[in-house]
N, CA, C and O atoms as a DFTB+ gen file, in Angstrom:
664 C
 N C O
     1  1     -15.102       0.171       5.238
     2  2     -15.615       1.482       5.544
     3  2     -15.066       1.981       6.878
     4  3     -15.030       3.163       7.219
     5  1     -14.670       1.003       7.545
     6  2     -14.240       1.617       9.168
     7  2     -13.093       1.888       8.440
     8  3     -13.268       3.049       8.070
     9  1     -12.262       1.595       8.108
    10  2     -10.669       1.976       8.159
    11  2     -10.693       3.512       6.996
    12  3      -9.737       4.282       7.088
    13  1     -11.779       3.813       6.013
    14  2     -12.312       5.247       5.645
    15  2     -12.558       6.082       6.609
    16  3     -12.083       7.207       6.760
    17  1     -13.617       5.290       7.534
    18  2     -14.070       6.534       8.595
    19  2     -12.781       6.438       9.705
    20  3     -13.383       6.638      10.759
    21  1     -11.543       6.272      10.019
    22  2     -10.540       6.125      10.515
    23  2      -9.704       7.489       9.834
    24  3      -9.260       8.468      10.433
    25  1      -9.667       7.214       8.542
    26  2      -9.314       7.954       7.852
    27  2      -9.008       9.540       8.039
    28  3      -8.079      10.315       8.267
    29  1     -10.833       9.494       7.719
    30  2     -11.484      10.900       8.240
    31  2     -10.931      11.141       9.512
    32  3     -10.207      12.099       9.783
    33  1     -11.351      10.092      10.428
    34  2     -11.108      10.634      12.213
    35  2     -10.159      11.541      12.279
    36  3     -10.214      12.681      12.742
    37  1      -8.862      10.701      11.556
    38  2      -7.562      10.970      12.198
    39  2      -7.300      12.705      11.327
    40  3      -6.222      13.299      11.304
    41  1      -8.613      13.200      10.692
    42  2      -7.881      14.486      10.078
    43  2      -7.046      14.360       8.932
    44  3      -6.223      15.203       8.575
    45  1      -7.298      13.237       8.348
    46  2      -6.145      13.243       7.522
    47  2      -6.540      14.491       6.249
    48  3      -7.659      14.665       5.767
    49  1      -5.318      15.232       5.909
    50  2      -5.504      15.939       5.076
    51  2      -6.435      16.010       3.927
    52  3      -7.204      15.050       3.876
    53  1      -6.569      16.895       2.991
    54  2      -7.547      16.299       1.635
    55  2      -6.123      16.051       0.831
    56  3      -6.097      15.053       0.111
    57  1      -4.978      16.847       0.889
    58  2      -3.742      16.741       0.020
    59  2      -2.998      15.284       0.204
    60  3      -2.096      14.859      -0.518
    61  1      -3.661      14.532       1.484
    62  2      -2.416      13.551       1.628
    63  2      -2.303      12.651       0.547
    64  3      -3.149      12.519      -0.338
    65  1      -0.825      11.796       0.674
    66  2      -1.355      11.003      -0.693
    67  2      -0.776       9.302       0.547
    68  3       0.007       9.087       1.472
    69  1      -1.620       8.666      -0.139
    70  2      -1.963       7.139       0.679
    71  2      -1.206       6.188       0.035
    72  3      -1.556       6.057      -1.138
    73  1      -0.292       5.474       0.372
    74  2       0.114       4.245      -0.465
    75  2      -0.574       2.804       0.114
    76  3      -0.514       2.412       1.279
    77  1      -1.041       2.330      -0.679
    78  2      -1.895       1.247      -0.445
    79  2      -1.849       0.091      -2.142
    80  3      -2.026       0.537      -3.276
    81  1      -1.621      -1.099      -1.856
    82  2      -1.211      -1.949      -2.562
    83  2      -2.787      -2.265      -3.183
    84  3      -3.837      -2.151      -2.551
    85  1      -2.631      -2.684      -4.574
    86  2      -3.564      -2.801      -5.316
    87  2      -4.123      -4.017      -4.685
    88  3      -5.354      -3.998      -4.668
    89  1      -3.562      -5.113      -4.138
    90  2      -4.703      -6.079      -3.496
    91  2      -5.338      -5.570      -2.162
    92  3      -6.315      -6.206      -1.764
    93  1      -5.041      -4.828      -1.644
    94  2      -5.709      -4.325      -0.518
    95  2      -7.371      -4.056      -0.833
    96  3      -7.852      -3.326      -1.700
    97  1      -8.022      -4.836       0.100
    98  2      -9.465      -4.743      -0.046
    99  2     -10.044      -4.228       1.644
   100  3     -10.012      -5.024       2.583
   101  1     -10.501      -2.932       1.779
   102  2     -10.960      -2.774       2.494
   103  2     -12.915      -3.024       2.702
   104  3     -13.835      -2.363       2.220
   105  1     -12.943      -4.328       3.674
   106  2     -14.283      -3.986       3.497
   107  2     -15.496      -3.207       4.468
   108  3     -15.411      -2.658       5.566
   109  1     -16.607      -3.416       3.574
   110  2     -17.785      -2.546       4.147
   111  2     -18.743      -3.371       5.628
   112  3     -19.127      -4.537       5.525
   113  1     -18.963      -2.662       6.716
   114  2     -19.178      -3.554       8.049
   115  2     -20.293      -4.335       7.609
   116  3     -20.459      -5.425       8.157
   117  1     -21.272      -3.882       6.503
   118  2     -22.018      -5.072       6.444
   119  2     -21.734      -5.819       5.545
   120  3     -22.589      -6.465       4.938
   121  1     -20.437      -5.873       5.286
   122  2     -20.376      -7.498       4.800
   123  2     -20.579      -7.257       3.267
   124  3     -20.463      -8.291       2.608
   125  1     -20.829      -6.237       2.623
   126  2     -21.394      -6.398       1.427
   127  2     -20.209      -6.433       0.112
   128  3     -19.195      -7.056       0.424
   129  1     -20.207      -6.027      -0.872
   130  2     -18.810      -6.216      -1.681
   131  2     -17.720      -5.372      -1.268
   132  3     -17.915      -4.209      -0.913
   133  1     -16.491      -5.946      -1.301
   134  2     -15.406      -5.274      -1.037
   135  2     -14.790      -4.123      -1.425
   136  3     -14.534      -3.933      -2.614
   137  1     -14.536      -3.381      -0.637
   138  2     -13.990      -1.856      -1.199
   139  2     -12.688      -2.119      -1.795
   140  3     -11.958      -2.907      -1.194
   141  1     -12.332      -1.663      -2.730
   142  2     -11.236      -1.862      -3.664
   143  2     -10.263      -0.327      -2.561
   144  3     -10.789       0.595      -1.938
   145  1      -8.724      -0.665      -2.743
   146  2      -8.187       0.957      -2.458
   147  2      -8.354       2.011      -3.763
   148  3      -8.059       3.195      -3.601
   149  1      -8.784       1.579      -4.913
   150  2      -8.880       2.123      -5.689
   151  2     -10.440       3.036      -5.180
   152  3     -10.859       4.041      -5.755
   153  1     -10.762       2.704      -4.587
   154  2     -11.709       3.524      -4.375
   155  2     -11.819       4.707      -3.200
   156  3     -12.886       5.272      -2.956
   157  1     -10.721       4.967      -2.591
   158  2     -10.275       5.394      -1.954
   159  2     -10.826       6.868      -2.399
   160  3     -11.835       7.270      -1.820
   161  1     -10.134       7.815      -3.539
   162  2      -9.994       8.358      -3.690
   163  2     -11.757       9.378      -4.254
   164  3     -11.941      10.593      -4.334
   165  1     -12.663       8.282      -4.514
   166  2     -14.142       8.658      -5.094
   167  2     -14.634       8.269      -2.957
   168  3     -15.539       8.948      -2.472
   169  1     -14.233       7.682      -2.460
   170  2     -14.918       7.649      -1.074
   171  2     -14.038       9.036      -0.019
   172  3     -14.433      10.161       0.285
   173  1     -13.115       8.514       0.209
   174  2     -12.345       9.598       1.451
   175  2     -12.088      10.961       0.638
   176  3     -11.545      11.995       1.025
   177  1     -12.635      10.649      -0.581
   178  2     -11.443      11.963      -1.377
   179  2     -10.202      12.512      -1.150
   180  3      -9.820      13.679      -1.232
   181  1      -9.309      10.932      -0.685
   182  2      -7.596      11.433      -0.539
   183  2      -7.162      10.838      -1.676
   184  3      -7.740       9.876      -2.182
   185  1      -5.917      11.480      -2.233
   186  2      -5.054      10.323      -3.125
   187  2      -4.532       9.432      -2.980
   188  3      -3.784       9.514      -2.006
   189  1      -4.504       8.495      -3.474
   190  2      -3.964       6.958      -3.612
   191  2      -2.500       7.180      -4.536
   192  3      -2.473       7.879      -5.550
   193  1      -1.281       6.435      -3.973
   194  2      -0.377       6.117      -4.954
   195  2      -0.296       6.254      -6.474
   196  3      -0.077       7.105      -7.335
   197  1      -0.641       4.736      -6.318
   198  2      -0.813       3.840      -7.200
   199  2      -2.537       3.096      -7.613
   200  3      -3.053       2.338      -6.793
   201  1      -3.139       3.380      -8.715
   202  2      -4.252       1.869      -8.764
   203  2      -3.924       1.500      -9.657
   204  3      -3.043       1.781     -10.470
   205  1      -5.232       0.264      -9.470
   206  2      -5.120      -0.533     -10.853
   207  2      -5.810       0.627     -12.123
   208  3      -5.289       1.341     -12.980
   209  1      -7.316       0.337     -11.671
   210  2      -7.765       1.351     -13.203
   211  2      -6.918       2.536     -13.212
   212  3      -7.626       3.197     -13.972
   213  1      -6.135       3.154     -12.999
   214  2      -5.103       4.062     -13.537
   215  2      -3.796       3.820     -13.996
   216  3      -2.808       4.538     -14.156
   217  1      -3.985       2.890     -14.129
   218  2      -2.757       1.972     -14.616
   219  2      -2.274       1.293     -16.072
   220  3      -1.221       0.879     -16.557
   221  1      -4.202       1.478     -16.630
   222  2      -3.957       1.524     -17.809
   223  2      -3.787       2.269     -18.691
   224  3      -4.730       3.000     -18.993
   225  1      -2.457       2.372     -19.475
   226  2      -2.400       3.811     -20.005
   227  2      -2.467       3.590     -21.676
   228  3      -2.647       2.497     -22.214
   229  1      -2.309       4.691     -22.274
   230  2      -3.130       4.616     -23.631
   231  2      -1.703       5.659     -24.264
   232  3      -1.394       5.553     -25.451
   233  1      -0.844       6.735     -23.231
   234  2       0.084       7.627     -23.787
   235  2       1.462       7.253     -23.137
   236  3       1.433       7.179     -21.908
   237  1       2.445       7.049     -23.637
   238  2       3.694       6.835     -23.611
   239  2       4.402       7.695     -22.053
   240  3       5.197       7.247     -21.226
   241  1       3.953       8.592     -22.100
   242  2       4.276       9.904     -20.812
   243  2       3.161       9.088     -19.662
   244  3       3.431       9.141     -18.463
   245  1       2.365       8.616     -19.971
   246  2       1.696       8.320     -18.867
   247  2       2.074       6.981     -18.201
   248  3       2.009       6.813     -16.983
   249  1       2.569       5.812     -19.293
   250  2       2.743       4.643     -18.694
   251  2       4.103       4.867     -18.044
   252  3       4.275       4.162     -17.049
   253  1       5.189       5.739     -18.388
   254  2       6.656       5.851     -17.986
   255  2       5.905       6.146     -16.285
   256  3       6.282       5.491     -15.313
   257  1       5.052       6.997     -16.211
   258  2       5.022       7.458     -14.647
   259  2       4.460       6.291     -14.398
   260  3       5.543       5.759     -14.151
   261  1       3.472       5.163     -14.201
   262  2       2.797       4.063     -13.828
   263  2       3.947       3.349     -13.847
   264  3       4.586       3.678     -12.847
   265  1       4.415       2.702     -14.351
   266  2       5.564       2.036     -14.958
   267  2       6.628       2.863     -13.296
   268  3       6.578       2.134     -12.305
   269  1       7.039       3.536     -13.202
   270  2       7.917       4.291     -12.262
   271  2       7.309       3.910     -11.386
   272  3       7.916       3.027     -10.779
   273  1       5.744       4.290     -10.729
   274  2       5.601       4.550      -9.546
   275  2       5.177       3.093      -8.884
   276  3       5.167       2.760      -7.699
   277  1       4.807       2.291     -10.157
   278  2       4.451       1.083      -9.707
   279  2       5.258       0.052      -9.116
   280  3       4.869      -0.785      -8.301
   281  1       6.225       0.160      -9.514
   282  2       7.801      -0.695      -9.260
   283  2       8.404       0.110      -8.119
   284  3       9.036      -0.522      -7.273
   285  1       8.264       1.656      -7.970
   286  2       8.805       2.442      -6.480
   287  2       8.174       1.432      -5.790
   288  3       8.949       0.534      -5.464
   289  1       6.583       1.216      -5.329
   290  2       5.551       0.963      -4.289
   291  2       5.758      -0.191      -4.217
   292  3       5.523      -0.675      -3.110
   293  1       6.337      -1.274      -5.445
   294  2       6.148      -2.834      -4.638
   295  2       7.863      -3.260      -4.208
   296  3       8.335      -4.265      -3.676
   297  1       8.422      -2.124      -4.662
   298  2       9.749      -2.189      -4.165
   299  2       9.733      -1.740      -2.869
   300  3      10.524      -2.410      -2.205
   301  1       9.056      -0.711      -2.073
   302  2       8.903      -0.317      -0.990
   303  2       8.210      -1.102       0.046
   304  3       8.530      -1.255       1.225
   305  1       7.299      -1.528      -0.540
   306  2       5.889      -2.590      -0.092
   307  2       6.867      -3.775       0.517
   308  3       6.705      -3.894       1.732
   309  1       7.670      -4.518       0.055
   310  2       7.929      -6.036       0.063
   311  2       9.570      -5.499       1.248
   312  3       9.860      -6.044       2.313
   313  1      10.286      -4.415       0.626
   314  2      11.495      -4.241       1.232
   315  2      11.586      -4.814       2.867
   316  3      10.738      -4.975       3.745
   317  1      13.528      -5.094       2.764
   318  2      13.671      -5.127       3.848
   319  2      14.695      -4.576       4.287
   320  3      15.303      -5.031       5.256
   321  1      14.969      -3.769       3.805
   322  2      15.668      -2.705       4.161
   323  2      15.078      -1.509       4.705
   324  3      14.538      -0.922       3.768
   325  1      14.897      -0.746       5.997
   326  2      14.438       0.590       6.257
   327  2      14.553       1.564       5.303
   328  3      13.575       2.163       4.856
   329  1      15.871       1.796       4.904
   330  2      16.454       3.038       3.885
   331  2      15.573       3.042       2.549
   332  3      15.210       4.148       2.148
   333  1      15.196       1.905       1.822
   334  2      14.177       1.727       0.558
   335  2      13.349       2.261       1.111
   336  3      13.123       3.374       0.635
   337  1      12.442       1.855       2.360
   338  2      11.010       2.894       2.673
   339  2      11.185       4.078       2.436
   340  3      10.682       4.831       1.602
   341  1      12.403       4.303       3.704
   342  2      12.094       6.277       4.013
   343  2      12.607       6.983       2.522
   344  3      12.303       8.143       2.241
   345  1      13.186       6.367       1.882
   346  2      13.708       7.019       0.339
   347  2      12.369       7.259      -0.092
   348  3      11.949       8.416      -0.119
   349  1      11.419       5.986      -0.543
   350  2      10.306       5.380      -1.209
   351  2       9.708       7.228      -0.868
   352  3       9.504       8.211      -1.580
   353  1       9.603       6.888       0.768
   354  2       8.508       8.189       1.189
   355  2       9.047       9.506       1.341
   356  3       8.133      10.330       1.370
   357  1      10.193      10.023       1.448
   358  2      10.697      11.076       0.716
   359  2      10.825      11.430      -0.897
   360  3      10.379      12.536      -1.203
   361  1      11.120      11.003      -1.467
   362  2      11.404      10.883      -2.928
   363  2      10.071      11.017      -3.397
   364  3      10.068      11.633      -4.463
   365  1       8.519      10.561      -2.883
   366  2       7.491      10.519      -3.659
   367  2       6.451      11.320      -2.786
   368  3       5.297      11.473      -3.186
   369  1       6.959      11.903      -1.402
   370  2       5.640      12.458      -0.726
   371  2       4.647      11.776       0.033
   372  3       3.770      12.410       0.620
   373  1       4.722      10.385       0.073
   374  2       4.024       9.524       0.916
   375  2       3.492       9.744       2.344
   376  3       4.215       9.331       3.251
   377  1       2.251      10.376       2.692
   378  2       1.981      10.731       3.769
   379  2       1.526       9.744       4.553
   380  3       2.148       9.616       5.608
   381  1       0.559       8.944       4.353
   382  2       0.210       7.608       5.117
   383  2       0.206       6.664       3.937
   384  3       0.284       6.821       2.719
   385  1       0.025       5.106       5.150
   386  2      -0.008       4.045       4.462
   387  2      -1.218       2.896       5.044
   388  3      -1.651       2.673       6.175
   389  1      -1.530       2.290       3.661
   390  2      -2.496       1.450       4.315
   391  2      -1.996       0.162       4.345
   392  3      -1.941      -0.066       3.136
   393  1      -1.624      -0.760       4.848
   394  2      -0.882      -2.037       5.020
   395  2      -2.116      -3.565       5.357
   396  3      -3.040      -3.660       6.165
   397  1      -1.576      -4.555       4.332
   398  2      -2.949      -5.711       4.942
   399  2      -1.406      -6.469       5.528
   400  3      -0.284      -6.595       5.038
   401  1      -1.801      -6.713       6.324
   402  2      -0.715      -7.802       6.895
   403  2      -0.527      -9.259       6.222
   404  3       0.531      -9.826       5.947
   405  1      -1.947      -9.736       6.023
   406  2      -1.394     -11.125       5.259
   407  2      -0.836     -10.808       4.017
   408  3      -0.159     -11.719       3.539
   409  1      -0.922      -9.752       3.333
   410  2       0.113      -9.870       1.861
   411  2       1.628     -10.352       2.709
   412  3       2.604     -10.721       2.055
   413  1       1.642     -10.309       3.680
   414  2       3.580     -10.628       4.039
   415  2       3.642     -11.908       4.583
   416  3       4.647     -12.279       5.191
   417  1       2.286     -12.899       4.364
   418  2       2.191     -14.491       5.546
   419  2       2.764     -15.116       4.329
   420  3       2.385     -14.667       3.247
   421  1       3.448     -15.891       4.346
   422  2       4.127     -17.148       3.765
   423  2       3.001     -17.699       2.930
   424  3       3.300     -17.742       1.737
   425  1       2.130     -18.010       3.137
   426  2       0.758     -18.771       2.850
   427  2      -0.060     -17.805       1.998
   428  3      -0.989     -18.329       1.383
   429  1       0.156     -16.155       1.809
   430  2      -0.328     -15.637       1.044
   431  2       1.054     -15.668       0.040
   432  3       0.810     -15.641      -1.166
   433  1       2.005     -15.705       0.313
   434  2       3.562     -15.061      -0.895
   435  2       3.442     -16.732      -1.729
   436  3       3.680     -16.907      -2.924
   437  1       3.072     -17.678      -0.874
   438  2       3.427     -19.021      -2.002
   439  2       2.766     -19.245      -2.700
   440  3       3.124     -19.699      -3.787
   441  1       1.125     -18.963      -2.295
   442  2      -0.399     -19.410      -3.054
   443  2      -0.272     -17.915      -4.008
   444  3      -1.166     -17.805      -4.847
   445  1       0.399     -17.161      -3.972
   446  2      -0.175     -15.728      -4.658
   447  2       0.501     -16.204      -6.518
   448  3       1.529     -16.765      -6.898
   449  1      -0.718     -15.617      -7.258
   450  2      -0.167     -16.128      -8.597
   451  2      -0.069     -13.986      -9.262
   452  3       0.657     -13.433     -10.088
   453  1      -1.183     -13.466      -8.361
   454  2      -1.366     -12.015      -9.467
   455  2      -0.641     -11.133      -7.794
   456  3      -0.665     -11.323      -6.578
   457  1      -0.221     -10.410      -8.523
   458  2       0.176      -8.948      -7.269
   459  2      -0.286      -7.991      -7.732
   460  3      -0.987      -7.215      -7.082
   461  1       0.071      -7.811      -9.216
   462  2      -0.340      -6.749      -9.662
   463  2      -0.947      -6.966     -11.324
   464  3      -0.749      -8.118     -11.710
   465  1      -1.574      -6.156     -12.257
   466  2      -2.034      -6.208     -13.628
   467  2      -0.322      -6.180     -14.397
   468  3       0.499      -5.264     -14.353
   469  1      -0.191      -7.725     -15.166
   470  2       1.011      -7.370     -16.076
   471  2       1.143      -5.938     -16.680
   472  3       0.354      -5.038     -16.393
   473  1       2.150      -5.794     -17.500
   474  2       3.596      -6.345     -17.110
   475  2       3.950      -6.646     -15.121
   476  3       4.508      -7.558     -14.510
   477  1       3.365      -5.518     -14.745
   478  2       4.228      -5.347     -12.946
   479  2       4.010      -7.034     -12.233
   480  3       4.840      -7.482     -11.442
   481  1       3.091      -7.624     -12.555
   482  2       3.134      -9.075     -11.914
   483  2       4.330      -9.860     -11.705
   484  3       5.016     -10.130     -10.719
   485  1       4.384     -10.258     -13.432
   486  2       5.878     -10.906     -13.470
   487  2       7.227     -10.121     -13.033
   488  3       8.290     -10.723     -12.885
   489  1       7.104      -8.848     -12.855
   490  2       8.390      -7.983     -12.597
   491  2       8.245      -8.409     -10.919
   492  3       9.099      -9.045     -10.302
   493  1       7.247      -8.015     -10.479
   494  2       7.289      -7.920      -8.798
   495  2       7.389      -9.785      -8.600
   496  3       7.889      -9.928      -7.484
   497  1       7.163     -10.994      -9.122
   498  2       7.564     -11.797      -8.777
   499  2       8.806     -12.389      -9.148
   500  3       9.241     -13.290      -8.431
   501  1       9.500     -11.997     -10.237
   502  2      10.480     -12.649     -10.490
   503  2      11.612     -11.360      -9.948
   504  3      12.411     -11.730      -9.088
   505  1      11.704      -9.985     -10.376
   506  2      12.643      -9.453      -9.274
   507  2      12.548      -9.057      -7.958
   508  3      13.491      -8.708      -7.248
   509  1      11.325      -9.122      -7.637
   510  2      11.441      -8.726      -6.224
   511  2      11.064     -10.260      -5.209
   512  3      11.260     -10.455      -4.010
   513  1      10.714     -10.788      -5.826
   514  2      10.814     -12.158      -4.710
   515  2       9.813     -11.836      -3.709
   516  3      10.592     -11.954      -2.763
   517  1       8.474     -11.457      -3.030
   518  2       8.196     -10.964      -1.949
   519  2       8.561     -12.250      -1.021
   520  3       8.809     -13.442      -1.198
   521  1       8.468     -11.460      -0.073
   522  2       9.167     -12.513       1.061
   523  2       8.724     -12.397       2.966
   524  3       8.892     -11.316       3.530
   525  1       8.329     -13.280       3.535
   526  2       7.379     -13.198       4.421
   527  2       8.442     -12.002       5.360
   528  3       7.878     -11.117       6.004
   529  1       9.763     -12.082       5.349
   530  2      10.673     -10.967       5.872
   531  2      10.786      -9.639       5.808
   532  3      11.711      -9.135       6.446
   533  1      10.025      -8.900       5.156
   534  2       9.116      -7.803       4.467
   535  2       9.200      -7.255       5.813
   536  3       8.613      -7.795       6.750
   537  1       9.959      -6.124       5.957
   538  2       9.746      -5.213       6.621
   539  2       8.235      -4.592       7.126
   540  3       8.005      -4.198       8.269
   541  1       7.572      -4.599       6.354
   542  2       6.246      -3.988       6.673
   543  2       5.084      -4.988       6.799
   544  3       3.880      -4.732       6.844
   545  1       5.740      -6.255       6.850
   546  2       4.988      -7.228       7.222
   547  2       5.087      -7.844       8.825
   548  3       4.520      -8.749       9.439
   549  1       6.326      -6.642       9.197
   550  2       6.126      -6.972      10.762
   551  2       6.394      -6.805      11.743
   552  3       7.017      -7.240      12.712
   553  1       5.083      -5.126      10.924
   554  2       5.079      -4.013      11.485
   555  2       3.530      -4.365      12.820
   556  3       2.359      -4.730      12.716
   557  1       4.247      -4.069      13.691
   558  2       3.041      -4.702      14.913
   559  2       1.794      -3.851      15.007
   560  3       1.840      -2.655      14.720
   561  1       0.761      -4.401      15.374
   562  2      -0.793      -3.855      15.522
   563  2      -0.795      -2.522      16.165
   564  3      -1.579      -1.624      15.858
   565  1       0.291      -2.427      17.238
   566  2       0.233      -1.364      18.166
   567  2       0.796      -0.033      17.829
   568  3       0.650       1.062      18.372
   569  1       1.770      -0.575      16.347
   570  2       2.634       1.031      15.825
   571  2       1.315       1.715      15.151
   572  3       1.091       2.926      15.150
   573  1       0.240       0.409      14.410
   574  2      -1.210       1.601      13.318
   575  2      -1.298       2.743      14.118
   576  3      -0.948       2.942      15.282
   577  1      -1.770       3.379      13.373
   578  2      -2.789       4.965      14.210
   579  2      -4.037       4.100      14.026
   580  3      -4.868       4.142      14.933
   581  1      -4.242       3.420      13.101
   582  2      -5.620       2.754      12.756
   583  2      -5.867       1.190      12.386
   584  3      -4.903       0.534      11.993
   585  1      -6.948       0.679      12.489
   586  2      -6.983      -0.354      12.057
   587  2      -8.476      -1.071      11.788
   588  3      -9.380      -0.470      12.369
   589  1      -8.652      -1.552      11.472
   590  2     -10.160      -2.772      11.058
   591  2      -9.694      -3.785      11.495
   592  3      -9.930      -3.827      12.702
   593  1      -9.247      -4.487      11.221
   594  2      -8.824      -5.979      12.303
   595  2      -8.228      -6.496      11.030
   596  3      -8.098      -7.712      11.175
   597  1      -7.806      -6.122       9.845
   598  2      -7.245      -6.431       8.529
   599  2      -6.641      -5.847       8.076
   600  3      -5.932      -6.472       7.286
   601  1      -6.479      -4.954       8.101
   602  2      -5.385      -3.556       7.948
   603  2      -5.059      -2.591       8.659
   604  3      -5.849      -1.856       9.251
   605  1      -3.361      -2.477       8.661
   606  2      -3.010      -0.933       9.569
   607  2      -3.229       0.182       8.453
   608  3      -3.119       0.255       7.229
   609  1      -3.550       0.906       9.374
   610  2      -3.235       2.322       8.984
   611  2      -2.175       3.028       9.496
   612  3      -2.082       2.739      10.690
   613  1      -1.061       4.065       9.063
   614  2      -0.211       4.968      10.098
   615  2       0.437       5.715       8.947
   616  3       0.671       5.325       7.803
   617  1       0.666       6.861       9.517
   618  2       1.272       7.683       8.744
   619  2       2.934       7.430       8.750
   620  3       3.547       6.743       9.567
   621  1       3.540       8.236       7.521
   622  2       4.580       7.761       7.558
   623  2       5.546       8.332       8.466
   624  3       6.659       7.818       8.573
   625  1       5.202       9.383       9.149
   626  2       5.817       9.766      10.211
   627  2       6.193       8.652      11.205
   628  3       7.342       8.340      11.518
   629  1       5.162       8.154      11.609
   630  2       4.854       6.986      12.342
   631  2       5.671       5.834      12.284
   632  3       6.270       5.168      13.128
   633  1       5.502       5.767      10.795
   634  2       6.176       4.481      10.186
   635  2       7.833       4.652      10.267
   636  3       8.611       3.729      10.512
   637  1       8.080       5.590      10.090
   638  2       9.795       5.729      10.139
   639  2       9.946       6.063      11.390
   640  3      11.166       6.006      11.538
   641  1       9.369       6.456      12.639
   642  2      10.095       6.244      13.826
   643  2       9.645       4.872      14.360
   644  3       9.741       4.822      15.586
   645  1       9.224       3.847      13.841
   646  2       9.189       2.323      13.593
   647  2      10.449       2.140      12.996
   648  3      11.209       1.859      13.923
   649  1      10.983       2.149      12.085
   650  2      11.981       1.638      11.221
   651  2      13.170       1.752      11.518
   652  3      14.134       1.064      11.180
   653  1      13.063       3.134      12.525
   654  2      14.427       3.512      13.007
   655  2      14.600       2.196      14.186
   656  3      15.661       2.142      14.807
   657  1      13.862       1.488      14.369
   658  2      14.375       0.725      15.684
   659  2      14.448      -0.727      15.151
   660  3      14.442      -1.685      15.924
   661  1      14.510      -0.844      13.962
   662  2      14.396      -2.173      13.223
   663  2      15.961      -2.370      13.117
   664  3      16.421      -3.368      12.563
């Protein structure tokens, strides 16, 4: 809930749209069940990327875009290349991002069996390899605009005059 009410603070638009990885769990200060990012969008009322429950699709036109945007975000997510981000966030409109840092610790990439709801699981582990070298895994505390002590927050403005010095 702090990194929501962060959210809010910072003004963030109602139009922005948030990329935030389906394991990202933001939680509530008392401790109680974990906020999914999927919930993002029924709490802050901003848009989210990518979720899971929207992910299941039922029409051919709908899974091609899931299917697209899901493989953009963990291709962007894991990259280590700068140029994949700022494409990622030009090409799709990406205004901020929510980042957990341990998705990029060694100790989360070896023990991790799910990333995402198949098919994207086996795709994001067998072609994309994540890898503790992940550009956005080490991205320092001090570039967030925001944080909970578990996740940055920063817009992508932010984020690409980061990248430019990588």
């Amino acid at each position: 809930m702090r990194l929501l009410r962060a959210i809010f603070a910072r003004d963030v638009p109602l139009v922005a749209l948030l990329a935030a990885s389906w394991g990202t769990y933001l939680h509530w200060p008392a401790l109680t069940d974990p906020l999914r990012a999927s919930d993002i969008p029924v709490i802050a009322g901003r848009s989210v990327f990518i979720t899971q429950e929207l992910s299941q699709s039922y029409w051919p036109e709908h899974w091609a875009l899931v299917d697209e945007r899901t493989k953009a975000f963990f291709t962007a997510y894991y990259a280590t290349d700068p140029d994949v981000i700022v494409r990622f966030i030009e090409k799709h409109g990406i205004d901020y991002w929510v980042i957990q840092p341990t998705h990029f610790s060694a100790a989360y990439l070896e023990g991790r069996t799910r990333f995402a709801a198949e098919p994207f699981n086996l795709w994001v582990q067998e072609r994309l390899g994540p890898t503790p070298d992940a550009l956005l895994g080490q991205l320092p505390e001090t570039v967030a605009g925001f944080t909970d002590g578990l996740h940055f927050g920063l817009s992508s403005t932010e984020l690409i005059e980061w990248l430019r010095t990588q």
